[in-house]
C-alpha positions as CSV (number, residue, x, y, z in Angstrom):
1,X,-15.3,-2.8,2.2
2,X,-15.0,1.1,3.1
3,X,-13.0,3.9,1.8
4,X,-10.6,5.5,3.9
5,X,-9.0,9.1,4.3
6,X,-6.1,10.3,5.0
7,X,-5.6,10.6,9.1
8,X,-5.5,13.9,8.8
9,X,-8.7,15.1,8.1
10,X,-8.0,18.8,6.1
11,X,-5.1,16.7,3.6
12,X,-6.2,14.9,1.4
13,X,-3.2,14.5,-1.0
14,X,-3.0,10.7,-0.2
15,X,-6.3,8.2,-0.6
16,X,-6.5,4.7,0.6
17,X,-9.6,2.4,-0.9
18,X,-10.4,-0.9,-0.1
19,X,-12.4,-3.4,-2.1
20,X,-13.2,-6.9,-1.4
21,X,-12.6,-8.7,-4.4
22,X,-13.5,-12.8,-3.1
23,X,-11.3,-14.0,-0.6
24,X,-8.6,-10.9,-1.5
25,X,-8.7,-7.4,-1.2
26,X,-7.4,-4.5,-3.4
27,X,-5.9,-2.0,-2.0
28,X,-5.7,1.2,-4.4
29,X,-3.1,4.0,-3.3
30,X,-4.0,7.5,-5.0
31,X,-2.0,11.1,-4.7
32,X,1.1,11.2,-2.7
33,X,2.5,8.8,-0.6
34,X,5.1,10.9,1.6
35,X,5.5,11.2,5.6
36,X,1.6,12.7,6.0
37,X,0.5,10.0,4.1
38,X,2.0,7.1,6.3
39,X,-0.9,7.7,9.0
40,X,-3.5,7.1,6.6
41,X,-1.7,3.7,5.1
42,X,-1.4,2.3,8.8
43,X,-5.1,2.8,9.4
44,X,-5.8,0.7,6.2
45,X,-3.8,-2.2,6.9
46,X,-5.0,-1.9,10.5
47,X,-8.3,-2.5,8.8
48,X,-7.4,-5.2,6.5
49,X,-6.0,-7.4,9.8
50,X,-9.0,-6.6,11.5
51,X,-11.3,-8.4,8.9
52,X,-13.0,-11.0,10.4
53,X,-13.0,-13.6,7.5
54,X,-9.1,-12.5,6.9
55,X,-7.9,-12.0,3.4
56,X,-5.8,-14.7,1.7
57,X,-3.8,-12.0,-0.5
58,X,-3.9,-8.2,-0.9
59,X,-3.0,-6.6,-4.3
60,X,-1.7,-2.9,-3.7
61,X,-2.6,-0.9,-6.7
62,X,-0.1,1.8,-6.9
63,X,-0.8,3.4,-10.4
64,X,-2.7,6.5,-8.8
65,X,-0.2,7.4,-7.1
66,X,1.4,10.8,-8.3
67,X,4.4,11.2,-6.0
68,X,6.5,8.6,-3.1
69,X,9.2,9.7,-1.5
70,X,11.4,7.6,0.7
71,X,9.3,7.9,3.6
72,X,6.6,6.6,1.5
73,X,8.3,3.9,0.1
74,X,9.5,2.4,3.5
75,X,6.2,2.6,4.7
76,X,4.6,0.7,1.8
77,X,7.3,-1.8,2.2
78,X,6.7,-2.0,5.9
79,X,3.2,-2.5,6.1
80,X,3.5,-5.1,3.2
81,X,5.8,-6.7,5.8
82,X,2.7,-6.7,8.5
83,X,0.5,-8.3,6.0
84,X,3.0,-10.9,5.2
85,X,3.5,-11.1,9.1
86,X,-0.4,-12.3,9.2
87,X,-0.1,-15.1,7.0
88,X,-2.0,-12.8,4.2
89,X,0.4,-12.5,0.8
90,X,1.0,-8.9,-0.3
91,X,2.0,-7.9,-3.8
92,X,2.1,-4.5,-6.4
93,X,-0.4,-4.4,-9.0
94,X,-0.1,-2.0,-11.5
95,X,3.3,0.5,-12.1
96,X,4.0,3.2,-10.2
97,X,8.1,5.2,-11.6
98,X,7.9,7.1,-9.0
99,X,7.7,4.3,-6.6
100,X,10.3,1.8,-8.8
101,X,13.2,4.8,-8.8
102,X,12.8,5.5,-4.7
103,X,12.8,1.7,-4.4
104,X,15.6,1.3,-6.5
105,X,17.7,4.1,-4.5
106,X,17.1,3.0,-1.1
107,X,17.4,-1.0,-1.4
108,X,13.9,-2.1,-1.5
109,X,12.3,-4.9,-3.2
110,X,8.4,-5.1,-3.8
111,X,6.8,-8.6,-5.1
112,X,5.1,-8.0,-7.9
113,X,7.2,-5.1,-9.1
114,X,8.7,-4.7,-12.3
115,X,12.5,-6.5,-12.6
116,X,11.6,-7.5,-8.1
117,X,12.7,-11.0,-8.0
118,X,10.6,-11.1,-4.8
C-alpha cells in the first residue's frame, strides 16, 4: 500500500504510512498529531475505505508519534469511528503517553489502549 504525506505539502511534522499486512492494514502515525495534522489522517482513512478488497481490521500504530493534542486526539478517535462505521475493526497498537494523558483528560476511550475497556 502507499505512503502518505501530510496534506499540506511544506509540513511535514505528521506522517501517515500504510501497509498491507494480509487481509488488515497497519496504519503507523509518526511526529505530531495536532490540528495541521488532521488533514493528512482524513486522507488515509479515505484511502483505507477506498480499498477495493476492504480490510477486515486496521491496527493504528501510534508509538511514533511525538506530540497529540486534543485536536489530534478527537480526530484519531473520530476516524477510528469511520472505520468502525465500515464494518472494518479499528484498534491501537503500540503506546503512545502523549496520546493516553489527552485521552484521559477529554473522555475518550481507544480499543486497544492501555487500562481502555473498549
Amino acid at each position: 500500500m502507499s505512503h502518505l504525506d501530510d496534506a499540506t505539502p511544506n509540513d511535514t511534522s505528521f506522517e501517515v504510512r500504510l501497509d498491507r499486512d494480509g487481509h488488515d492494514i497497519v496504519a503507523v502515525l509518526a511526529g505530531e498529531l495536532d490540528i495541521s495534522g488532521t488533514a493528512a489522517l482524513a486522507m488515509a482513512i479515505d484511502a483505507i475505505l477506498d480499498e477495493p478488497l476492504r480490510p477486515v481490521s486496521v491496527a493504528v500504530d501510534v508509538t511514533g508519534l511525538r506530540f497529540v493534542d486534543v485536536a489530534g486526539t478527537r480526530a484519531l478517535h473520530a476516524q477510528m469511528g469511520r472505520l468502525k462505521e465500515h464494518g472494518c475493526r479499528s484498534y491501537l497498537r503500540g503506546e503512545s503517553q502523549g496520546l493516553a494523558l489527552v485521552a484521559e483528560l477529554v473522555g475518550l476511550t481507544f480499543e486497544g489502549m492501555a487500562g481502555s475497556s473498549t
